[in-house]
PQR file of N, CA, C, O and H, with PARSE charges and radii, in Angstrom:
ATOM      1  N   UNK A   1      40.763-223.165 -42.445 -0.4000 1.5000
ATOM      2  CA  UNK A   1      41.049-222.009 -41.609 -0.0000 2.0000
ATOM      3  C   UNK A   1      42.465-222.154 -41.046  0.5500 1.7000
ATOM      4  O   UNK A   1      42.956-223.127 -40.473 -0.5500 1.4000
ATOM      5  N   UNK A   2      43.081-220.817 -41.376 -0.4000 1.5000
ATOM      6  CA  UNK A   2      44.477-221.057 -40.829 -0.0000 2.0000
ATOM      7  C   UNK A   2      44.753-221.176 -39.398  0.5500 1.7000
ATOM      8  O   UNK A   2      43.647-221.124 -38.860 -0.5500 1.4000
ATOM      9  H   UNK A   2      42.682-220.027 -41.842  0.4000 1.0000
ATOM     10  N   UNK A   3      45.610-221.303 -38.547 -0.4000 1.5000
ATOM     11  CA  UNK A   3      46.160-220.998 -36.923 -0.0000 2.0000
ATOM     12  C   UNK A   3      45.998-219.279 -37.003  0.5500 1.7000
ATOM     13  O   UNK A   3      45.207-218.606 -36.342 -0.5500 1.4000
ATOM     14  H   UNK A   3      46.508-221.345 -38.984  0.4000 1.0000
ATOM     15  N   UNK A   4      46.555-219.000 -37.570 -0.4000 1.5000
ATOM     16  CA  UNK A   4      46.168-217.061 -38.030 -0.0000 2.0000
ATOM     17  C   UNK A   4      44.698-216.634 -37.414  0.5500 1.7000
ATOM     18  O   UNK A   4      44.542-215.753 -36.568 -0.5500 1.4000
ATOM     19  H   UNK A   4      47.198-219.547 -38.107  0.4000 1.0000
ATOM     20  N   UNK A   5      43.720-217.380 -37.967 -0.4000 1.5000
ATOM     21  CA  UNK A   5      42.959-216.588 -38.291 -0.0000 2.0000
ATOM     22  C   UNK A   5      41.844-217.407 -37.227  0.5500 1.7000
ATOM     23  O   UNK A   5      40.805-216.769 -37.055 -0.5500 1.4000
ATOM     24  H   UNK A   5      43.847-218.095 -38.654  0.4000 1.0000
ATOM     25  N   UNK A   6      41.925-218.694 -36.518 -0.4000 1.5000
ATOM     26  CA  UNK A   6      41.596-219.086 -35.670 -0.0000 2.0000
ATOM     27  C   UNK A   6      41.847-218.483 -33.989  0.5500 1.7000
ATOM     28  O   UNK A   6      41.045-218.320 -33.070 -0.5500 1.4000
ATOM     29  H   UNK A   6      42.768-219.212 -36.658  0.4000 1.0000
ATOM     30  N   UNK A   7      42.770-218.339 -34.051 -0.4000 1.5000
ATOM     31  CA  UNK A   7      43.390-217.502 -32.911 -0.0000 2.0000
ATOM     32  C   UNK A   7      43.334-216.131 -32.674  0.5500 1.7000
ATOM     33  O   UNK A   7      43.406-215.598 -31.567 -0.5500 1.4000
ATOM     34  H   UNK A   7      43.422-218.471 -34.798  0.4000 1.0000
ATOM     35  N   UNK A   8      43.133-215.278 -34.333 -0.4000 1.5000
ATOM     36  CA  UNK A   8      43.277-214.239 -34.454 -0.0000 2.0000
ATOM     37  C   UNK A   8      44.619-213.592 -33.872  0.5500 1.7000
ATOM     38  O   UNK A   8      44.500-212.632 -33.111 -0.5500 1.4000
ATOM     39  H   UNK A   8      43.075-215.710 -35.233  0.4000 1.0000
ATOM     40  N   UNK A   9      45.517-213.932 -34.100 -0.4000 1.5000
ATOM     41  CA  UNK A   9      46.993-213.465 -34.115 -0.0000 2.0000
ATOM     42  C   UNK A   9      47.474-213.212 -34.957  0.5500 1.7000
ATOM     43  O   UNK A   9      46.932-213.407 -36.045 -0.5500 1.4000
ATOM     44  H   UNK A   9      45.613-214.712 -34.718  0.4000 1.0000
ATOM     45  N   UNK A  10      48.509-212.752 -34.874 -0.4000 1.5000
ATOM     46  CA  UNK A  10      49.673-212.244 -35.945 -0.0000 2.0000
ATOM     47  C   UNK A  10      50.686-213.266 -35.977  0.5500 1.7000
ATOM     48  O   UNK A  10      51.319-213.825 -35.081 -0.5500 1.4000
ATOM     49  H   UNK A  10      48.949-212.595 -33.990  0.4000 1.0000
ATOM     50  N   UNK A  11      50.678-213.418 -37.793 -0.4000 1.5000
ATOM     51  CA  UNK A  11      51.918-214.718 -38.054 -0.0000 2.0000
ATOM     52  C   UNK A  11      53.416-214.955 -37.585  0.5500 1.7000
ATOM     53  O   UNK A  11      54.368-214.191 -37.744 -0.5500 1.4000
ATOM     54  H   UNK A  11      50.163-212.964 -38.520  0.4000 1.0000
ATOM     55  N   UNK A  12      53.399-216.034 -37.050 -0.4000 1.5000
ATOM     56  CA  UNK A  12      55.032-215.816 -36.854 -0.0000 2.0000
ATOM     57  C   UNK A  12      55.812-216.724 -37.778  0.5500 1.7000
ATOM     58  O   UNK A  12      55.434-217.202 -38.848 -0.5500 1.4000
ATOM     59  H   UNK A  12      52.625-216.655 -36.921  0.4000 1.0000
ATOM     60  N   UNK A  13      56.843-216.854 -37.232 -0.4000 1.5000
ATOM     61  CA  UNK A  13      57.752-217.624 -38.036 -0.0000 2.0000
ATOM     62  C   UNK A  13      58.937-218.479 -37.430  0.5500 1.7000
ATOM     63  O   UNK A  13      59.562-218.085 -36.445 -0.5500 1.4000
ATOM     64  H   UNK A  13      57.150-216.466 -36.363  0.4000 1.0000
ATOM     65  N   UNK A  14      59.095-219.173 -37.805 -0.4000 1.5000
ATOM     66  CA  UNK A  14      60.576-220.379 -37.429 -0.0000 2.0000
ATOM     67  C   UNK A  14      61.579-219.673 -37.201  0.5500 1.7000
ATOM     68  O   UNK A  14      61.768-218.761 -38.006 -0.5500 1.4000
ATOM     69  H   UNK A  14      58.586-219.493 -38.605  0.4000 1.0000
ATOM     70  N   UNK A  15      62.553-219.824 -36.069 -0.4000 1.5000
ATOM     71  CA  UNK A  15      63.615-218.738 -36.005 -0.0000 2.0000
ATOM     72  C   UNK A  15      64.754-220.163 -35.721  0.5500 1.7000
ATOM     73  O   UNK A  15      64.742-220.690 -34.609 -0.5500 1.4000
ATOM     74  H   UNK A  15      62.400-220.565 -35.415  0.4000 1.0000
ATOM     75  N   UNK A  16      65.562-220.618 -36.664 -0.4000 1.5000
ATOM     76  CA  UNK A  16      66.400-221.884 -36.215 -0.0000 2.0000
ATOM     77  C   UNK A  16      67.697-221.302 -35.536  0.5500 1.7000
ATOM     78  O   UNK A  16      68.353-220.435 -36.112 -0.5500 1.4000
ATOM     79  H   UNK A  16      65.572-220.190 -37.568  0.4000 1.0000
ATOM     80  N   UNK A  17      68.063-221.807 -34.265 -0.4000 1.5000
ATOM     81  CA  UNK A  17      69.184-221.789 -33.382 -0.0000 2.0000
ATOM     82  C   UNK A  17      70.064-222.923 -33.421  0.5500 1.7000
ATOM     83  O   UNK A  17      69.635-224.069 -33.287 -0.5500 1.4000
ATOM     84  H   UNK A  17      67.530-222.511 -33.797  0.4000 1.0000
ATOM     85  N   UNK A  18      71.271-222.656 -33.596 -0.4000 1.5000
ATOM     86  CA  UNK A  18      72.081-223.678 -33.372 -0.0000 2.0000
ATOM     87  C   UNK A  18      73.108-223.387 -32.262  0.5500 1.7000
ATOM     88  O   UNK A  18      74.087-222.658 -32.421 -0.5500 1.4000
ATOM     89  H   UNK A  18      71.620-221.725 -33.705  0.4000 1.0000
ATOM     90  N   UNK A  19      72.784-224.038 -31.102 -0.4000 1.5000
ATOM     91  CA  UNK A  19      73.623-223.842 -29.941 -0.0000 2.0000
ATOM     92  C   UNK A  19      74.682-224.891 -29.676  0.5500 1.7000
ATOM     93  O   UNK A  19      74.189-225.998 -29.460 -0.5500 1.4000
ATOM     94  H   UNK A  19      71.989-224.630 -30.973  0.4000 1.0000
ATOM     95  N   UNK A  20      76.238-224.836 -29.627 -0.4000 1.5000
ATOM     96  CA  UNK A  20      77.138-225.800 -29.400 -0.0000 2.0000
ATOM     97  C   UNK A  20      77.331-225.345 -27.774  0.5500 1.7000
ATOM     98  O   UNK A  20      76.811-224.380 -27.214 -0.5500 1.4000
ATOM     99  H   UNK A  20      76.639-223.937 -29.803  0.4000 1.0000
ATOM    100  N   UNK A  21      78.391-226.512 -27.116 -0.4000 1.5000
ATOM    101  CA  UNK A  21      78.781-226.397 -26.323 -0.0000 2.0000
ATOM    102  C   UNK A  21      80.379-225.433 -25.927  0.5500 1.7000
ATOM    103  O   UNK A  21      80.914-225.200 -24.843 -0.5500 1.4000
ATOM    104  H   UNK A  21      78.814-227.296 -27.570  0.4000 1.0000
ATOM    105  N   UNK A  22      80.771-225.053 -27.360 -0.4000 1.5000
ATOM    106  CA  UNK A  22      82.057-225.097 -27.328 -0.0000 2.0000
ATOM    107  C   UNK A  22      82.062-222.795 -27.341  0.5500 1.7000
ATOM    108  O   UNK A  22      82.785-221.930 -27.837 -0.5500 1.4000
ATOM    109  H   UNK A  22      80.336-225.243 -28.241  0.4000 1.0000
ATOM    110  N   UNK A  23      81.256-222.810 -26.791 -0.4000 1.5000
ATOM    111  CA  UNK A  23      80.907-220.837 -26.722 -0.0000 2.0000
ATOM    112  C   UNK A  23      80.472-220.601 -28.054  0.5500 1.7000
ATOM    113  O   UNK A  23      79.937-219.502 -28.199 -0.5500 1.4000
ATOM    114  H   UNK A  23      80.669-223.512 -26.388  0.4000 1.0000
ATOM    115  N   UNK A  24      80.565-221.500 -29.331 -0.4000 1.5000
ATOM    116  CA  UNK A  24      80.878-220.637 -30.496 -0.0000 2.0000
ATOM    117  C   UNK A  24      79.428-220.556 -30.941  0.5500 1.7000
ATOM    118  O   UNK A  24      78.907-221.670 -30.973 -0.5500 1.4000
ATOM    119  H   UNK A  24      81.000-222.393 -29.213  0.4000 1.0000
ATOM    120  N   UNK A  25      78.604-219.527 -31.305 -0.4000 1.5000
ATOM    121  CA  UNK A  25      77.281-219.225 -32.173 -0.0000 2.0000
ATOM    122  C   UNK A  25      77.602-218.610 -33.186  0.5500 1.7000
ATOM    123  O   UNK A  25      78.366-217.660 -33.357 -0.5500 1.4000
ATOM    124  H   UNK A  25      79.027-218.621 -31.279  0.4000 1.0000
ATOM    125  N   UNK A  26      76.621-219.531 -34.247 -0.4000 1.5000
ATOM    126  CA  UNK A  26      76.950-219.007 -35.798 -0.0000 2.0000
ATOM    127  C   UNK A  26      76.114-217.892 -36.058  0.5500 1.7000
ATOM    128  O   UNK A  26      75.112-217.529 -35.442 -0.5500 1.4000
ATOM    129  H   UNK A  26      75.999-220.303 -34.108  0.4000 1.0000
ATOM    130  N   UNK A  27      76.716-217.351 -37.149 -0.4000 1.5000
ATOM    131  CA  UNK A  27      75.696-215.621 -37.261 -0.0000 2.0000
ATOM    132  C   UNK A  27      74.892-215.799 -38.031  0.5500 1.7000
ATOM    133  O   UNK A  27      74.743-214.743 -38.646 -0.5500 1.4000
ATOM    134  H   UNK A  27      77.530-217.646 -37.649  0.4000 1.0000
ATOM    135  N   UNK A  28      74.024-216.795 -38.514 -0.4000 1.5000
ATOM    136  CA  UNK A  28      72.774-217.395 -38.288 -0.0000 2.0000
ATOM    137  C   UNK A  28      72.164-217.569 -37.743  0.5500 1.7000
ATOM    138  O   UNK A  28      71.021-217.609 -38.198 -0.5500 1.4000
ATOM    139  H   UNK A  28      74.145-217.653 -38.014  0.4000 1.0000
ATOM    140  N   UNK A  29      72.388-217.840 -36.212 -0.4000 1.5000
ATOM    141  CA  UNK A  29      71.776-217.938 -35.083 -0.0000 2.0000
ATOM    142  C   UNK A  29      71.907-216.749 -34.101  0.5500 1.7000
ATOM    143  O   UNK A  29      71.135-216.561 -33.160 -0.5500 1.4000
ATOM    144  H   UNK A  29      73.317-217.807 -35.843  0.4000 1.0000
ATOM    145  N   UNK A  30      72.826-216.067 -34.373 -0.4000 1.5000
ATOM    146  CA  UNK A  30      72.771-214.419 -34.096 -0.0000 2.0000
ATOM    147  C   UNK A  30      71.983-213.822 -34.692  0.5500 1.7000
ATOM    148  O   UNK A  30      71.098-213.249 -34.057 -0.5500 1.4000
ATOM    149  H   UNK A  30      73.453-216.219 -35.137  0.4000 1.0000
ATOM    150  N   UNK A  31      72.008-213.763 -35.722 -0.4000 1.5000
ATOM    151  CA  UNK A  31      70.423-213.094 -36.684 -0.0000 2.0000
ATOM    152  C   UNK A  31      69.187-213.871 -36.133  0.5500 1.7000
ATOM    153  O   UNK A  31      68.157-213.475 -36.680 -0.5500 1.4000
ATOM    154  H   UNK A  31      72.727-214.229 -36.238  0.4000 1.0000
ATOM    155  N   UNK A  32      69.048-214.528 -35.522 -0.4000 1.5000
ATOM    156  CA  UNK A  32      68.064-215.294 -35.151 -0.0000 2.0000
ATOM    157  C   UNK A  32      67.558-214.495 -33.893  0.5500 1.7000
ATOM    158  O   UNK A  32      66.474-213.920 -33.798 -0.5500 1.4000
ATOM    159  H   UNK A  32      69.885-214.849 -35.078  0.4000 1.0000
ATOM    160  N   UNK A  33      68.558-214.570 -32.939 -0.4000 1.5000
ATOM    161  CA  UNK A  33      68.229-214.288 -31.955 -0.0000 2.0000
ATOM    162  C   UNK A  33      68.271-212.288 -31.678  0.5500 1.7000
ATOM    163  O   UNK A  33      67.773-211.554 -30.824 -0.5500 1.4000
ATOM    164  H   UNK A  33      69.439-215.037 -33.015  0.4000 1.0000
ATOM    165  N   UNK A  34      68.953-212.099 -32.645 -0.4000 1.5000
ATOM    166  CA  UNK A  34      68.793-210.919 -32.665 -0.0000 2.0000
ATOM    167  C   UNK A  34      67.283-210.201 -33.193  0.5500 1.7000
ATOM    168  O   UNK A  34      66.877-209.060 -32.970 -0.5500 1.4000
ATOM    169  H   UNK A  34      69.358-212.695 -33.339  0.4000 1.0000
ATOM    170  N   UNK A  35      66.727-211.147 -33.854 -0.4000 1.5000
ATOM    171  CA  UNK A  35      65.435-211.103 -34.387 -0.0000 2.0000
ATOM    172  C   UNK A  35      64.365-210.866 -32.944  0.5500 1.7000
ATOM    173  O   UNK A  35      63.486-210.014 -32.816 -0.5500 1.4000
ATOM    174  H   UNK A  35      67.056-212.073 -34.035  0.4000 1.0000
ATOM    175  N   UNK A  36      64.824-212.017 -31.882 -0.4000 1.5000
ATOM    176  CA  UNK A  36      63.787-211.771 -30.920 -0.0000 2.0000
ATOM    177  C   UNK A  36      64.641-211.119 -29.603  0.5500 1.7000
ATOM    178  O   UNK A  36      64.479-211.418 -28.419 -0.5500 1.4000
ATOM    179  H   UNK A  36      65.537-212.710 -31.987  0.4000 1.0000
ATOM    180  N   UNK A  37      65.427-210.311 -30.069 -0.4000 1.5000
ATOM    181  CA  UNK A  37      65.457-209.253 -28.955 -0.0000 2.0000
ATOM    182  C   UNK A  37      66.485-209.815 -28.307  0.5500 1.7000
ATOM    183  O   UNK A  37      66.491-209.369 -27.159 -0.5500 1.4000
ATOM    184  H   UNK A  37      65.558-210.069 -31.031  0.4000 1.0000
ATOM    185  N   UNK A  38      67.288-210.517 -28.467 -0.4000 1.5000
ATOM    186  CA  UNK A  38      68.236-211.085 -27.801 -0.0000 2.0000
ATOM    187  C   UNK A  38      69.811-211.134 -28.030  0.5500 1.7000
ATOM    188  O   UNK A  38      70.566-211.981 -28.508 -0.5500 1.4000
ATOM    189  H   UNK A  38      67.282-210.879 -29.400  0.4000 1.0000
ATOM    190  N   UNK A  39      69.985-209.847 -27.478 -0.4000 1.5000
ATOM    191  CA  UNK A  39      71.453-209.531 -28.305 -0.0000 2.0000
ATOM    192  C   UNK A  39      73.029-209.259 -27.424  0.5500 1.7000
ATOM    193  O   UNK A  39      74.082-209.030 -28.020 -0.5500 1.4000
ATOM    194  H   UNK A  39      69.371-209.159 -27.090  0.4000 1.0000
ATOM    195  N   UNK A  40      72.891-209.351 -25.784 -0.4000 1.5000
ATOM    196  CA  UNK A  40      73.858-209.057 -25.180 -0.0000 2.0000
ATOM    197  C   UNK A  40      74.152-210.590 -25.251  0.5500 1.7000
ATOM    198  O   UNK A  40      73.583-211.678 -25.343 -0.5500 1.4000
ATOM    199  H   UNK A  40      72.036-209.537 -25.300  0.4000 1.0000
ATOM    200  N   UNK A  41      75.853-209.800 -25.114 -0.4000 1.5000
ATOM    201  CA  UNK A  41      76.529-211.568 -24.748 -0.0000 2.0000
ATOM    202  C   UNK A  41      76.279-212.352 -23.659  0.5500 1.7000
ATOM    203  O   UNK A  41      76.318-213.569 -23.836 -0.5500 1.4000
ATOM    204  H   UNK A  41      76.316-208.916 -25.039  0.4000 1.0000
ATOM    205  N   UNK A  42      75.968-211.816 -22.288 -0.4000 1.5000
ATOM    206  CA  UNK A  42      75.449-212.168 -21.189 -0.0000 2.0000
ATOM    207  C   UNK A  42      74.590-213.578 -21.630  0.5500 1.7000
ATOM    208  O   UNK A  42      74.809-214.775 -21.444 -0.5500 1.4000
ATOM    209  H   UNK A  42      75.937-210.827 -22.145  0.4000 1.0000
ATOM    210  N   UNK A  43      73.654-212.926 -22.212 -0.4000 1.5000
ATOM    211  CA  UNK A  43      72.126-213.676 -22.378 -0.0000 2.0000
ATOM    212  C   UNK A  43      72.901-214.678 -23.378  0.5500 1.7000
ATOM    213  O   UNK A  43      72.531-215.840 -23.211 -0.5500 1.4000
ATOM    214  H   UNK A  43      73.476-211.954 -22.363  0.4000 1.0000
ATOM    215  N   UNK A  44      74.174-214.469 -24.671 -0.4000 1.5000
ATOM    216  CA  UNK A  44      74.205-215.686 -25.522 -0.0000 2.0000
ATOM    217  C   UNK A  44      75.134-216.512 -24.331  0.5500 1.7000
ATOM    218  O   UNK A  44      74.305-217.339 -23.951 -0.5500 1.4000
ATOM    219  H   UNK A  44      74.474-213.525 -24.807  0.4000 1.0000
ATOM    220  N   UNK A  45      75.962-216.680 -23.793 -0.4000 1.5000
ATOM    221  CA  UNK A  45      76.985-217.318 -22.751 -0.0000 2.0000
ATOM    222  C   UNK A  45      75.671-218.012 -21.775  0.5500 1.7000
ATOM    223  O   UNK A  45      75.823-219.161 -21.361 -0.5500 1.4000
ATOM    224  H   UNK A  45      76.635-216.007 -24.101  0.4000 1.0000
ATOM    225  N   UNK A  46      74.695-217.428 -21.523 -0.4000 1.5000
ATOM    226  CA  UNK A  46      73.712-218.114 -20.796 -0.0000 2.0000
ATOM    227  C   UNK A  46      73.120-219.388 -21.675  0.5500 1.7000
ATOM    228  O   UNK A  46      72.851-220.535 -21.318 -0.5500 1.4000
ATOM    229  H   UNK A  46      74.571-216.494 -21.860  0.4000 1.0000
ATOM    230  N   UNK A  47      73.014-218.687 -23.062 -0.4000 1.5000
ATOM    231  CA  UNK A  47      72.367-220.202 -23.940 -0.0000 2.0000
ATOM    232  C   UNK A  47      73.481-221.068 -23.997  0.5500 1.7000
ATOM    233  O   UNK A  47      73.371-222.292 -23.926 -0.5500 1.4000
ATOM    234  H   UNK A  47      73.232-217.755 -23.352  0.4000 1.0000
ATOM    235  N   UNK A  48      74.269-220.625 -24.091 -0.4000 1.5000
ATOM    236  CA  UNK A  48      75.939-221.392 -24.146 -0.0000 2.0000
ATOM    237  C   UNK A  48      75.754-222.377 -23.419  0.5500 1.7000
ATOM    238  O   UNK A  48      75.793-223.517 -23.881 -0.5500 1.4000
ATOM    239  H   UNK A  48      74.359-219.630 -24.150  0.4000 1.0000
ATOM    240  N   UNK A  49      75.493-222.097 -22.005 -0.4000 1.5000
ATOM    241  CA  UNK A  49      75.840-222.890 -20.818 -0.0000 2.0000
ATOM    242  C   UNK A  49      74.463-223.853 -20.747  0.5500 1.7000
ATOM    243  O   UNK A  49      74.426-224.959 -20.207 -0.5500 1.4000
ATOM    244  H   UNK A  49      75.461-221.171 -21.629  0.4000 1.0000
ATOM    245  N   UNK A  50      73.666-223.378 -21.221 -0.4000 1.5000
ATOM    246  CA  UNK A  50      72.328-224.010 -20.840 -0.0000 2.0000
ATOM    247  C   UNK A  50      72.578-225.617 -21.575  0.5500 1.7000
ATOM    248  O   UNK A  50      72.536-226.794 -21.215 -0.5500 1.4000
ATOM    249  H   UNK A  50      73.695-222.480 -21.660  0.4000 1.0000
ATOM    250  N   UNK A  51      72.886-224.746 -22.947 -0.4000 1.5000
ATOM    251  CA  UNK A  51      72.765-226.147 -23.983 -0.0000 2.0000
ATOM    252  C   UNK A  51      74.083-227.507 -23.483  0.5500 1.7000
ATOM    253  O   UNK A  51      74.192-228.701 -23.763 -0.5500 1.4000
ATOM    254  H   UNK A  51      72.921-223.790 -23.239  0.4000 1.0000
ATOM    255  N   UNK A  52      74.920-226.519 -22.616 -0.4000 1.5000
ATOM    256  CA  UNK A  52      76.235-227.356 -22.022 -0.0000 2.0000
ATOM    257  C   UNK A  52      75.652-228.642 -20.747  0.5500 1.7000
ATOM    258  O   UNK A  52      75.830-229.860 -20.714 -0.5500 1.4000
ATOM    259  H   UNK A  52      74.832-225.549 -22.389  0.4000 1.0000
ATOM    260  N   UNK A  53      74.875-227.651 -19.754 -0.4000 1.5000
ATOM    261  CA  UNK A  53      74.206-228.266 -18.555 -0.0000 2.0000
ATOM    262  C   UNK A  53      73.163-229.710 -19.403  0.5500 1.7000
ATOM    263  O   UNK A  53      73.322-230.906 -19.156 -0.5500 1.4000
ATOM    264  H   UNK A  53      74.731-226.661 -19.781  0.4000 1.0000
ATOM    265  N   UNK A  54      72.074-229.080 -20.468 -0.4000 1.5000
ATOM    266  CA  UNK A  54      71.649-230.015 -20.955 -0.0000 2.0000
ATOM    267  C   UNK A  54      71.919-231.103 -21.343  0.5500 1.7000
ATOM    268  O   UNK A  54      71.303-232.097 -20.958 -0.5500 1.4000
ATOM    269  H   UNK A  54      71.945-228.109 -20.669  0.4000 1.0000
ATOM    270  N   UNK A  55      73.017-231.149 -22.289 -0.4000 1.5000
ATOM    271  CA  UNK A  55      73.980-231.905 -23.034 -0.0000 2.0000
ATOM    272  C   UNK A  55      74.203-232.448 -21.929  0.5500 1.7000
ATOM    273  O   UNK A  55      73.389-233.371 -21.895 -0.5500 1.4000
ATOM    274  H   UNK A  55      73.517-230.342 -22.602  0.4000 1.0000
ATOM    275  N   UNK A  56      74.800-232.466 -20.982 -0.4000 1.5000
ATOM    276  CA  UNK A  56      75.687-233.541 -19.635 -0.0000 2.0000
ATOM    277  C   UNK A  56      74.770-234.173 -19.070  0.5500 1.7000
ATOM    278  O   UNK A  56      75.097-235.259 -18.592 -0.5500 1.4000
ATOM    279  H   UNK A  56      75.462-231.716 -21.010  0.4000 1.0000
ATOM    280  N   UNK A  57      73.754-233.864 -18.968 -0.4000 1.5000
ATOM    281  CA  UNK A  57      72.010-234.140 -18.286 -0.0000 2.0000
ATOM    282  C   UNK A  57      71.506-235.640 -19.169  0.5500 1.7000
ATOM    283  O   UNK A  57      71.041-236.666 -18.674 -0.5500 1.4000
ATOM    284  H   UNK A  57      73.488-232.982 -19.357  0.4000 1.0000
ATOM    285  N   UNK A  58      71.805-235.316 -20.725 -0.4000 1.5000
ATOM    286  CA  UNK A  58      71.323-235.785 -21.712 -0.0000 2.0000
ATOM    287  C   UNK A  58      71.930-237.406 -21.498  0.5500 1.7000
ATOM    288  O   UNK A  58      71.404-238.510 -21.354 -0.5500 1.4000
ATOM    289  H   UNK A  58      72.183-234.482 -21.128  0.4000 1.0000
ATOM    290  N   UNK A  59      73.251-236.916 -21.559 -0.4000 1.5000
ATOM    291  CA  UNK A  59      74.678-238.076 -21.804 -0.0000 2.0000
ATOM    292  C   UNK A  59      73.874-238.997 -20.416  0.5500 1.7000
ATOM    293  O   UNK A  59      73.463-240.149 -20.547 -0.5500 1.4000
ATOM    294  H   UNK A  59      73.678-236.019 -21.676  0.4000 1.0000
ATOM    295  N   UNK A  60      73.763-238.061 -18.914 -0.4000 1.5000
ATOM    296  CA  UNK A  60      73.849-239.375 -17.954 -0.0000 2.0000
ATOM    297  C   UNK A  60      72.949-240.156 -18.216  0.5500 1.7000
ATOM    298  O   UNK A  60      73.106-241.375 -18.150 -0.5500 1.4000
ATOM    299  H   UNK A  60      74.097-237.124 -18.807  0.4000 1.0000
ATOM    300  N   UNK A  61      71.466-239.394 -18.679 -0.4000 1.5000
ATOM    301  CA  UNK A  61      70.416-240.251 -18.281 -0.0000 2.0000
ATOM    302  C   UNK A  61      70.573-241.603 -19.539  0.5500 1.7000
ATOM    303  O   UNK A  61      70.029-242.698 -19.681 -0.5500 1.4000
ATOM    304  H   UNK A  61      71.338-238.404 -18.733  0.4000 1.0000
ATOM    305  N   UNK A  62      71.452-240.946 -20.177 -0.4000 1.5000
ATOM    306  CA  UNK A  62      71.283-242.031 -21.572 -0.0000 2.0000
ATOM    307  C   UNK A  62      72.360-243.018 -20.975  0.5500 1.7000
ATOM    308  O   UNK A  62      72.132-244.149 -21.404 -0.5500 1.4000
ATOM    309  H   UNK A  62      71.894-240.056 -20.062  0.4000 1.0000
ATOM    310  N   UNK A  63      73.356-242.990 -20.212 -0.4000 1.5000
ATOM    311  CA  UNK A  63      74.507-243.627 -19.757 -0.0000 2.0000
ATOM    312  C   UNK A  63      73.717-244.602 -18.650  0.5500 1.7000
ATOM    313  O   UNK A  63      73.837-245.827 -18.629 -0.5500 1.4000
ATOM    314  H   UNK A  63      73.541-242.071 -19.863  0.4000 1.0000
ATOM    315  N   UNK A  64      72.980-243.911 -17.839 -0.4000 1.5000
ATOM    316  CA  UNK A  64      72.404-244.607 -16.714 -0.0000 2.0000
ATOM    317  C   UNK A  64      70.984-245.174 -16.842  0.5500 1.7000
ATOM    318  O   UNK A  64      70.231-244.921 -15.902 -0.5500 1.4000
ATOM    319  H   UNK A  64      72.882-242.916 -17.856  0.4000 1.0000
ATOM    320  N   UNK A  65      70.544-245.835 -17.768 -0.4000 1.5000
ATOM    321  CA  UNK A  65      69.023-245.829 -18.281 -0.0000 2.0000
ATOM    322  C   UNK A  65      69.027-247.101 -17.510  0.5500 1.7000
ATOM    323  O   UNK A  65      67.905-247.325 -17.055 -0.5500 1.4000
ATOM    324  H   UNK A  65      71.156-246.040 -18.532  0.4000 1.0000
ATOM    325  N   UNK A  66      69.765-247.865 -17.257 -0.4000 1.5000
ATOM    326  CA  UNK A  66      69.655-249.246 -16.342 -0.0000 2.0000
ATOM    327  C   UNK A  66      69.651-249.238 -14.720  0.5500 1.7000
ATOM    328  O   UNK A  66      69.375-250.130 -13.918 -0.5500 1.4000
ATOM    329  H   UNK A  66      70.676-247.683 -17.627  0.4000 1.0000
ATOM    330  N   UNK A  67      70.128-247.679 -14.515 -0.4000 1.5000
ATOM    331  CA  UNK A  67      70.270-247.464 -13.186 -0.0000 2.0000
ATOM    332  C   UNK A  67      68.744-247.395 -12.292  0.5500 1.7000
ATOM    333  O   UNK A  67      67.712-246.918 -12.763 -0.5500 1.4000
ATOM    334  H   UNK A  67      70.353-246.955 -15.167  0.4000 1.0000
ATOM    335  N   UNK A  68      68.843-247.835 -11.258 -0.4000 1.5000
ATOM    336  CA  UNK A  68      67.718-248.061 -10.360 -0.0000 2.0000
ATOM    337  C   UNK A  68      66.855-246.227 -10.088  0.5500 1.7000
ATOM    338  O   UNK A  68      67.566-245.280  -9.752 -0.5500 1.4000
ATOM    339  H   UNK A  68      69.681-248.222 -10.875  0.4000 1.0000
ATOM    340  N   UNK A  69      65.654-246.091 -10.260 -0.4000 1.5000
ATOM    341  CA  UNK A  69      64.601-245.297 -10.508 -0.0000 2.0000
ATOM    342  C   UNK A  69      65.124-244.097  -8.723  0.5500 1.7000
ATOM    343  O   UNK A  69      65.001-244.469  -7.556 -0.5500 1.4000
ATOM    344  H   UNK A  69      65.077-246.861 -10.533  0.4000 1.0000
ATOM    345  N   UNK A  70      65.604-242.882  -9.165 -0.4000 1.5000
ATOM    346  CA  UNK A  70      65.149-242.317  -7.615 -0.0000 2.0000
ATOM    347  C   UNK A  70      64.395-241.623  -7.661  0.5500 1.7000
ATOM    348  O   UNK A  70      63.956-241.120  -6.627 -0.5500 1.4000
ATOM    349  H   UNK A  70      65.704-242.580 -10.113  0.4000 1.0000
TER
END
């Protein structure tokens, strides 16, 4: 029995994003996101920044993994 037909939903599908830090989105990932409704620049400059905030988040905890627990 599929997830389909267990759930009784409608199939979806993989939508791959590739978010850099540097503003730039490929139009691969514009077709992507344009797929789920997501098409002002507002909203891409928001993924922009997100994946930016993450990324720096990522670096400390990996920089500071010896640092004392707060």
């Amino acid at each position: 029995m599929t997830l389909v037909e267990q759930f009784n939903t409608k199939p979806g599908r993989v939508l791959p994003t590739v978010v850099g830090t540097t503003e730039a989105i490929s139009n691969s990932t514009l077709d992507s996101l344009n797929k789920l409704h997501i098409r002002d620049r507002g909203s891409h400059v928001t993924i922009v920044l997100l994946a930016l905030r993450n990324s720096t988040a990522i670096y400390h905890w990996f920089m500071d993994y010896d640092a004392p627990a707060t």
